[in-house]
Structures are given as C-alpha cells and as structure tokens.
Residue, then its C-alpha position, 0 to 999 in steps of 0.5 A: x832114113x839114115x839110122x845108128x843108134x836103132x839097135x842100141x841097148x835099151x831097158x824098155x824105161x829107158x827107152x820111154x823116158x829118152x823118147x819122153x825127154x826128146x819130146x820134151x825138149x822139142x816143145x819148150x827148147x829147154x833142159x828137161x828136168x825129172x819133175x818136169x817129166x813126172x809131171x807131162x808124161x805117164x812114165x809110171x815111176x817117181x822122180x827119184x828114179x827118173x834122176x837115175x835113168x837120166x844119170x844113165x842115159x847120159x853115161x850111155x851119151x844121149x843125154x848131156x846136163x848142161x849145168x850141175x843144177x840145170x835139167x838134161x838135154x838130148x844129144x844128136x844120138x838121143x834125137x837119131x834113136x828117137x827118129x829112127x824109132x818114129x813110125x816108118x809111115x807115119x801119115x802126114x797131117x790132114x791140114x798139111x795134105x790139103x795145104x799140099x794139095x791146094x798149092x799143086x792144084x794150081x801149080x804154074x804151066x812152067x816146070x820151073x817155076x813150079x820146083x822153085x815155088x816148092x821151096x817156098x811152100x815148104x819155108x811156109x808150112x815149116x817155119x824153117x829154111x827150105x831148099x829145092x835141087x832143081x832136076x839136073x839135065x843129065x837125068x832129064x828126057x832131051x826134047x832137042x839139040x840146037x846149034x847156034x853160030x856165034x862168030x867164026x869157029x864159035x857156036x853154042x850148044x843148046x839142050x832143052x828138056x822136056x821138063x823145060x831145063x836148058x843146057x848151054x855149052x860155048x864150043x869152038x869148031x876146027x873149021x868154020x860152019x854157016x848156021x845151016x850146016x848147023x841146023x842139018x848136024x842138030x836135025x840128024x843128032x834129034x832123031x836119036x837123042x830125043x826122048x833119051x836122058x843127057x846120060x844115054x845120049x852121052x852113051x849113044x855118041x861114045x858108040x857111035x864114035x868108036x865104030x868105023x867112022x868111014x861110015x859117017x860123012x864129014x857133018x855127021x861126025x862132027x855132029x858127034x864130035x861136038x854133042x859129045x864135047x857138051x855132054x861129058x861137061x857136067x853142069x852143076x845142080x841148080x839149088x833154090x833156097x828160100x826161108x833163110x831168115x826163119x832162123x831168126x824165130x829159133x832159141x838155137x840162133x841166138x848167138x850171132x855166131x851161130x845164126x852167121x855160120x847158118x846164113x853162109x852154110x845157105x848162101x854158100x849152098x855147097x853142103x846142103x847141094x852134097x846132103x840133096x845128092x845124097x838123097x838123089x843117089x839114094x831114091x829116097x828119104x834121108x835124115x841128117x841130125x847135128x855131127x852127121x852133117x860133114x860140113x861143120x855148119x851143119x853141125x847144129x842143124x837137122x836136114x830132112x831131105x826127100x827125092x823127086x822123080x818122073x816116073x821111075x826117074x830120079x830127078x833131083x831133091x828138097x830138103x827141109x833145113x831147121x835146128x835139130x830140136x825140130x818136130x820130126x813126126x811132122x816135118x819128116x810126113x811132110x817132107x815125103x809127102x811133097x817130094x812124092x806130090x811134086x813127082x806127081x805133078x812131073x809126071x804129066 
C-alpha cells in the first residue's frame, strides 16, 4: 500500500488516540470529541489530557477542528497513518469470503461478463461505487488473427484472446486483396503468434521485419506489415463502473457540489482509469486517500484498488471508490481477497 505517514513520530498516547479517533469518526461521521473518547475507548487517561494530545495531534496536521466549540476531525495524514498501521494481512470477514465464494461459484461461461458482474459484487458488498478494468488485450494470451475484406484496399484486423477480448483495427492495403489472400496472411502470422501476449507479438513482428526481407514472399511481409500496423495501436482499457448512486447514502455527499463533482469523476472515468493502471503496473494493492488523488475530484474520495492476473499475468485491476471515512479494516481484506478470487476464477 501506498504509505507517508508510517514513520511519523509518534508518543505511544498519541499513537492510541489517533487511531482511536480515526475509529471514531468512521462510525458516527462526526468531529469527535474528548469526552466522547474517554467514554468509547480504554485509552486510560482523563479528558483533560486527551484535549492536549489532540491540540497536539492537530499542531502535527492529523487532526483539524472545524469549529472552536466542535469536537476534531482526522485529516487525509490521520487516515494514511491509521491505514498504513492496520495489519498488513488482515483476514477478510467470514461473511465476506463465503458472499465471495457463492458469487464465483456460479460465475457466467464468458470472461466478460464475469470481470463486469465483479463490479457489481463489489457495489453490493461495500455500499460504495465499484470500478473493474477490463484485461487490456495487450496483456492477454492472442487465440487468433483474422482478417476480413471490407472493400477495396480496406479490411479489419481482428485479435481474439483467449479470455474472450476482441481487438479490431480498420486498416488500408497499397493493393487490393481478395478474402483468401487474407485468410492464407492470418494462417501463417496464427502459427506464431498464438498463445503469445499482443506485446511478444508486437515484439515478434518487429524482428521478423528487421531481417532481410528477400527472405519473405510478398503475403508474408504484408502479413507483417500490416499485424504490426495493428499491434503498435494501443486501445485504451475498458472500465466498468456500477454503484454510482451510493454516494447519495454518504453524510459526505450532502452538498450537491460535491455529489456532481463524484458523479463526473465516475462518468468521466478518466482518473480512476489512471488509479487501476496504478495498481496494474504495480502487481498488486494500492491505497489512495483524499489529496493523494491527482485529480481534484478525487480529493475527497479514498480509492481501494487491487490487480487481477492470470497466473503470473497481470491483466487489469478493481477498485472500490467510497469517501475517506470508510471502513478500511473491511473494505481493503475485501478488495484483496476478490482481485485474488477473480484471478482464480481466470486462471482455468
């Protein structure tokens, strides 16, 4: 996970009654007050003194107090120490495995639908939006190349994975080709880029094309030609959102402004396509609370995100995307534990 604040100097009081007041405020959504904190949490220490580490805590930037007379909130530093500070490994809920599990187990014959029904899992079981990143071919075993004649000097370029992603490309001939010319360039360019990933293939053409091409006949290195035309056009993630009106559940979302600028950050789908890459490039889990987020309408928001793979091929990401008083000790077990079921399920 993303870390900062890990390493902060801390008392072991402090310590406690951050993470105390971090709880607090996930449960009730409200600035928390020092009496309230005496009252819900041993912290073994009177009121009075708790008023003085919080007036510390937010000298230090973890707390703010939103009105002289109101009680303190945590800032995006208070929740990135309280998450970086959660058991690396927490297990995820009984209730939430088995949820898992059920869903899985009677997972849809198409790859497709399965990573976009996963988005919806996710919605349900949170309570906040959910975003899948559907596997990007490039990264995806190629099962075939097909070409198909449109019209003169004009035909498509189809990938198909085996996860059952498809690729199309529209491109243009020097010279017109009959549909079995096509068919005899797909034939040769299958026997060795089947079962390759779109980025070997790309690889594999490249060096085919910088050997002497007296050694090819005329379909051959068209063949080449033309896959490599298709295979250095990078098609952008597909991205699978759903949950986009749980917002309206969250205190945070109140002001309109603020529920608008969520909504277009969804729609838009653009920064949270950059947070999935993250994690995709990163193999893994990542944690992105408030102002980490690059885009400004994320700013309020916390983005749980987790890769998928294939074996040991990355293939895309899913994210949870809720406000940043969320329930981390859940949310994140919960995360990791579908990316790692999804990968599973991928896998045969």
């Amino acid at each position: 996970m993303q870390g900062g604040a890990r390493n902060e100097d801390l008392t072991q009081r402090q310590h406690t009654l951050l993470l105390a007041t971090v709880q607090e405020f996930i449960s009730t959504a409200e600035p928390v007050g020092s009496h309230q904190l005496v009252a819900r949490h041993p912290l073994g220490v009177r009121a009075a003194m708790v008023r003085n580490l919080m007036a510390e805590l937010e000298q230090t930037g973890f707390l703010s107090q939103p009105h002289t007379s109101a009680g303190r909130v945590p800032t995006d530093k208070a929740f990135r120490y309280y998450v970086d500070h959660l058991e690396p490994s927490s297990p995820i809920a009984f209730q939430d495995r088995t949820q898992i599990e059920l869903h899985y187990s009677a997972r849809a014959s198409d790859i497709g639908e399965t990573i976009r029904d996963t988005s919806r899992l996710l919605a349900l079981m949170t309570g906040h939006s959910a975003v899948v990143m559907a596997p990007r071919l490039e990264s995806t075993l190629i099962e075939r190349v097909q070409f198909l004649r449109l019209r003169e000097c004009e035909a498509l370029a189809v990938f198909v994975a085996f996860a059952g992603g498809v690729q199309n490309r529209l491109i243009h001939t020097d010279q017109d080709y009959s549909q079995t010319e096509f068919d005899r360039m797909s034939s040769y360019l299958n026997e060795f880029v089947s079962g390759r990933t779109l980025l070997q293939a790309r690889a594999w053409i490249e060096e085919q094309l910088k050997e002497d091409r007296a050694n090819y006949d005329r379909f051959v290195r068209t063949a080449l030609v033309l896959a490599g035309s298709v295979t250095r056009a990078s098609a952008p993630a597909e991205v699978y959102v759903e949950g986009s009106t749980k917002a309206f559940d969250q205190p945070e979302f109140a002001d309109p402004g603020r529920l608008r600028e969520l909504l277009r950050a969804l729609e838009d789908k653009t920064a949270l396509l950059d947070l999935l890459e993250r994690s995709f490039r990163q193999n893994g889990l990542t944690v992105s609370i408030g102002s980490e987020n690059f885009d400004i309408r994320l700013s309020g928001l916390t983005v749980v995100a987790a890769s998928y793979a294939s074996g040991v091929l990355p293939l895309g990401s899913l994210a949870v995307v809720g406000p940043v008083r969320m329930q981390y000790e859940r949310i994140i077990p919960l995360v990791n534990y579908t990316a790692k079921r999804l990968s599973r399920v991928l896998e045969h």
